[in-house]
N, C-alpha and C positions, 0 to 999 in steps of 0.2 A: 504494500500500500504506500503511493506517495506520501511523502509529509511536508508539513505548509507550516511555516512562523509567521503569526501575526503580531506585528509589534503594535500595542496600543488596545487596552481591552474598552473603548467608549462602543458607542450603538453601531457605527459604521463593521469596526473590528469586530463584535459579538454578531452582527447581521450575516456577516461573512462566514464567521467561522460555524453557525449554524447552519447556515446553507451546504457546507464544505461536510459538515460530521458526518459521520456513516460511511462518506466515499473517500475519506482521505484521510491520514493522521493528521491530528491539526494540533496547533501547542499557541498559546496567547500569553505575551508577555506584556506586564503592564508598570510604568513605574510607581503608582497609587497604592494606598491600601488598600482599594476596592477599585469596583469595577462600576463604568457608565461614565466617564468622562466628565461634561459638564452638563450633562443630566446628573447635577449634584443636587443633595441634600445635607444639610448642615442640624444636627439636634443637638442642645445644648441641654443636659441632663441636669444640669441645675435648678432650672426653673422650668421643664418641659416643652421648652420653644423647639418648633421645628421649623428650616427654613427651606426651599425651594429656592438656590440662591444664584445658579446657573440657567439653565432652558426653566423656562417658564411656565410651558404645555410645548402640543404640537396641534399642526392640523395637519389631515389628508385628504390630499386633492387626484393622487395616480391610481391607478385601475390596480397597481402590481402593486403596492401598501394597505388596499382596502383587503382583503383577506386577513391579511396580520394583523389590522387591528379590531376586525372582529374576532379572532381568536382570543387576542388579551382580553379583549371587552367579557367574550363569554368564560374566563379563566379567572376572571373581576383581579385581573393586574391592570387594568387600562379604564378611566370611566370617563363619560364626558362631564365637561366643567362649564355648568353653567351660570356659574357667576356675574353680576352686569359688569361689561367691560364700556368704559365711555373713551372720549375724546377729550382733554380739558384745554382748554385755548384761551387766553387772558381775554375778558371782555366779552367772551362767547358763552352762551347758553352751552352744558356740556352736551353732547351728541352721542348716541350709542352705538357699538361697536358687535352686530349680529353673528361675525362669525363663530364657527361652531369648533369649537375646542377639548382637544383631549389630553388628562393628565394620568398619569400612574399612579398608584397607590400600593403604601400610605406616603410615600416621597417619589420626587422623578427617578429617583436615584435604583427606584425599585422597579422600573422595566430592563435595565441591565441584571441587576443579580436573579430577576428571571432568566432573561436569557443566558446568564451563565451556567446556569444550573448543566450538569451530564458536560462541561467543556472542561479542558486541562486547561488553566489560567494559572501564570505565576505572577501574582503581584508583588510589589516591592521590588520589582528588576529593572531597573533604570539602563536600558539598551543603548548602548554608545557606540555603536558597530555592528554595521552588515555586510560581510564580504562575501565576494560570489569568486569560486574555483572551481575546476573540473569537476570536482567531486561534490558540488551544492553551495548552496547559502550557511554560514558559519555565521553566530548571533552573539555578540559580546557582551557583558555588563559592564558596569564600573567596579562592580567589586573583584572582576579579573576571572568572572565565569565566564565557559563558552559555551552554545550549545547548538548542535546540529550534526550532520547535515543534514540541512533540508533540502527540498527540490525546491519548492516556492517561500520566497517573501512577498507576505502584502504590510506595505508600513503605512498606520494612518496617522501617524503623527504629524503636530503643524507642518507645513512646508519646509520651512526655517531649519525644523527642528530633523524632519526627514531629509534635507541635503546631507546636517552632519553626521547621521549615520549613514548612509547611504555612499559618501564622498562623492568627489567633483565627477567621477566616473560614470557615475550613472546617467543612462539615457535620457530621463526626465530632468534634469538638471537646472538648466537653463527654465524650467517650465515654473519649476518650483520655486526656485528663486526669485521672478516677477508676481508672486504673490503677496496679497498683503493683507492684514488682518486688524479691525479696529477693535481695540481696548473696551477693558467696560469696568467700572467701579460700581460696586453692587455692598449694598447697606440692609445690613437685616435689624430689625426694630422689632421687640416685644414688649408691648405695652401691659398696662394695668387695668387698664379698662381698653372696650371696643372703642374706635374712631368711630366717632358722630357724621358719615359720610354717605352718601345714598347710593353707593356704590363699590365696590369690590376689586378695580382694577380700573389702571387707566393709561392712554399713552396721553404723554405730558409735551406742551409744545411750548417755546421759548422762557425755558428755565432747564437747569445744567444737569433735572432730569429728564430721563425719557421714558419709563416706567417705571410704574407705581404699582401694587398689591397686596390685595388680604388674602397671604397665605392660608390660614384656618379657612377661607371662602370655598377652598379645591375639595372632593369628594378625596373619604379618608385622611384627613389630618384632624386632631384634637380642636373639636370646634370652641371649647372654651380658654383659650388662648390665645390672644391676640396679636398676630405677626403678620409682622407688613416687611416688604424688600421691595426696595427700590435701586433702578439701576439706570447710571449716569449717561446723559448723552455721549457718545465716540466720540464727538470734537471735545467737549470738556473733560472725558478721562485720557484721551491723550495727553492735552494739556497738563492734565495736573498727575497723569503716570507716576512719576517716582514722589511723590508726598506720602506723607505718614499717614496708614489707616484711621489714628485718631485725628488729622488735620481735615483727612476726605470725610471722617461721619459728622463732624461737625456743619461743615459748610453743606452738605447732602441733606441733613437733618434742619437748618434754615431753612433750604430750599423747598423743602418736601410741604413745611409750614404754609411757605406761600405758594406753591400747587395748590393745597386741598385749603387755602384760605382761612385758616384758623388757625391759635396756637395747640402745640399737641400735649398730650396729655403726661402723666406719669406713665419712665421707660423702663422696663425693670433688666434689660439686655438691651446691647447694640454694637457693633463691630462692622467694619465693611474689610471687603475680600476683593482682590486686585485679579483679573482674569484680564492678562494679558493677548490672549488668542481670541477674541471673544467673536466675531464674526467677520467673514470674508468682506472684502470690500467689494471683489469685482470675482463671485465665485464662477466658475468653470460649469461650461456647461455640460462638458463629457460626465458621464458617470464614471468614470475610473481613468487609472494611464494604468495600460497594460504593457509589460515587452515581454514578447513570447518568447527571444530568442536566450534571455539571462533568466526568465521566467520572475520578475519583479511587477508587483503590481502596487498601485499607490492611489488610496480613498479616504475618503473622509465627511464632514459636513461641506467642506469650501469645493464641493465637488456638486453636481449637478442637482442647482439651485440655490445650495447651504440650506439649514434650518434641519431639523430632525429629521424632518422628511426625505431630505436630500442625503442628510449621513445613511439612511434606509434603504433609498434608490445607492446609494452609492455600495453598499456593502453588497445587496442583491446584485448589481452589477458585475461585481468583481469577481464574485463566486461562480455565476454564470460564464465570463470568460475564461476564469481559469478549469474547470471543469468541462468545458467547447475544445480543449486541448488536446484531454487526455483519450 
């Protein structure tokens, strides 16, 4: 049986190597404690806050994702979130936002560690090297492990991050390197009381955020807990990129005030989390880079479309070519 190293266990890598299991060995290396990428979840066991502090939901819009996510839905890992989602616009009446939205439960964080379930996943392996020789794909750590050989790599790590294991050598090279990814400063808030808002989420227009949320709003999370995350425009987390988490929740935690127009209440947590990679600027419209001939393939979110949906076409994609091979 061929065997396949996926570097990177988020939804794109897990997509993949589901599709791949049965007909392949398959091995998922991941540098995380866990597995889903930024389908994160943050719980703070102190005071029972949980936060959704990466992907937000998802929606599906492709013929080839609606299957899957009636599977999760009948599996009750996936439910739709019907929350009011508005438009807020200074001077503007707020405006509601119809589309139809789905989140995992009881965190985003928990459509990956379903889909990990039955896969070999090593997390904790922080992959710094993939070399291709006669004999396969050889996979390196930082702690000075190796492992392989395989026949295929598929690596979904950022672009940035996939040259440096990958080196100047690789085919896609040049492709990955014109990629580019905007930042996102993302603020989790547990209050003491609910916010007095008529609403549950909102995209925010000229102020330094761009969404806003009541976590506890998503089906399956502790509804009597009050958490909201909000997450900063790309031009203003670029801008303010290397600042102190405590400098970023401050000025986030002003802002947020004058979004929803009122002062806020008692906070009993707050911290914000720096996601560097946070979405494509100009994602790809291929579903994958394949090269049949060193047998590398390279997926992710910033791959046809970006957005969850796109990490899902893009992992379904991958698998399908590389199994078109064999």
């Amino acid at each position: 049986m061929k065997r396949v190293a996926i570097i990177g266990a988020g939804i794109s890598g897990l997509i993949c190597a589901r599709s791949l299991a049965g007909k392949l060995d398959v091995r998922l290396f991941d540098k995380s404690r866990g597995v889903s990428g930024r389908m994160a979840t943050r719980r703070v066991p102190e005071t029972g806050a949980t936060f959704d502090h990466g992907a937000q939901y998802f929606t599906v819009r492709s013929p080839q994702v609606q299957p899957l996510l009636d599977e999760w839905v009948d599996d009750h890992i996936v439910a739709p979130w019907r929350g009011t989602v508005v438009v807020l616009r200074p001077g503007i009446k707020t405006e509601r936002d119809p589309t139809p939205r789905f989140v995992a439960m009881p965190g985003m964080k928990s459509l990956g560690k379903h889909l990990a379930k039955s896969l070999t996943v090593r997390t904790k392996m922080l992959v710094t090297q993939a070399e291709h020789s006669d004999d396969g794909w050889l996979v390196s750590t930082d702690n000075g492990q190796s492992f392989g050989p395989y026949d295929w790599v598929v690596c979904t790590a950022p672009p940035g991050q996939a040259n440096n294991i990958l080196g100047s050598a690789n085919p896609f090279h040049a492709t990955l390197a014109e990629q580019k990814f905007d930042p996102c400063w993302a603020t989790m808030i547990h209050f003491a009381e609910p916010l007095p808002v008529p609403y549950d989420a909102a995209f925010v227009h000229e102020n330094p955020i761009h969404w806003i949320c009541r976590n506890n709003s998503k089906p399956g999370r502790p509804l009597d807990e009050e958490c909201w995350v909000l997450h900063a425009d790309p031009t203003w987390s670029t801008e303010n990129l290397e600042r102190t988490s405590e400098e970023i929740t401050n000025e986030l935690l002003d802002a947020f005030a004058q979004a929803i127009g009122q002062p806020l209440g008692e906070i009993r947590y707050v911290t914000s989390h720096r996601w560097r990679y946070s979405a494509p600027t100009s994602p790809l419209e291929e579903t994958c880079l394949v090269d049949e001939a060193s047998q590398l393939a390279i997926c992710g979110d910033w791959c046809s479309g970006a957005r969850v949906e796109g990490a899902i076409l893009s992992g379904l994609g991958t698998a399908e070519k590389i199994l078109a091979t064999i």
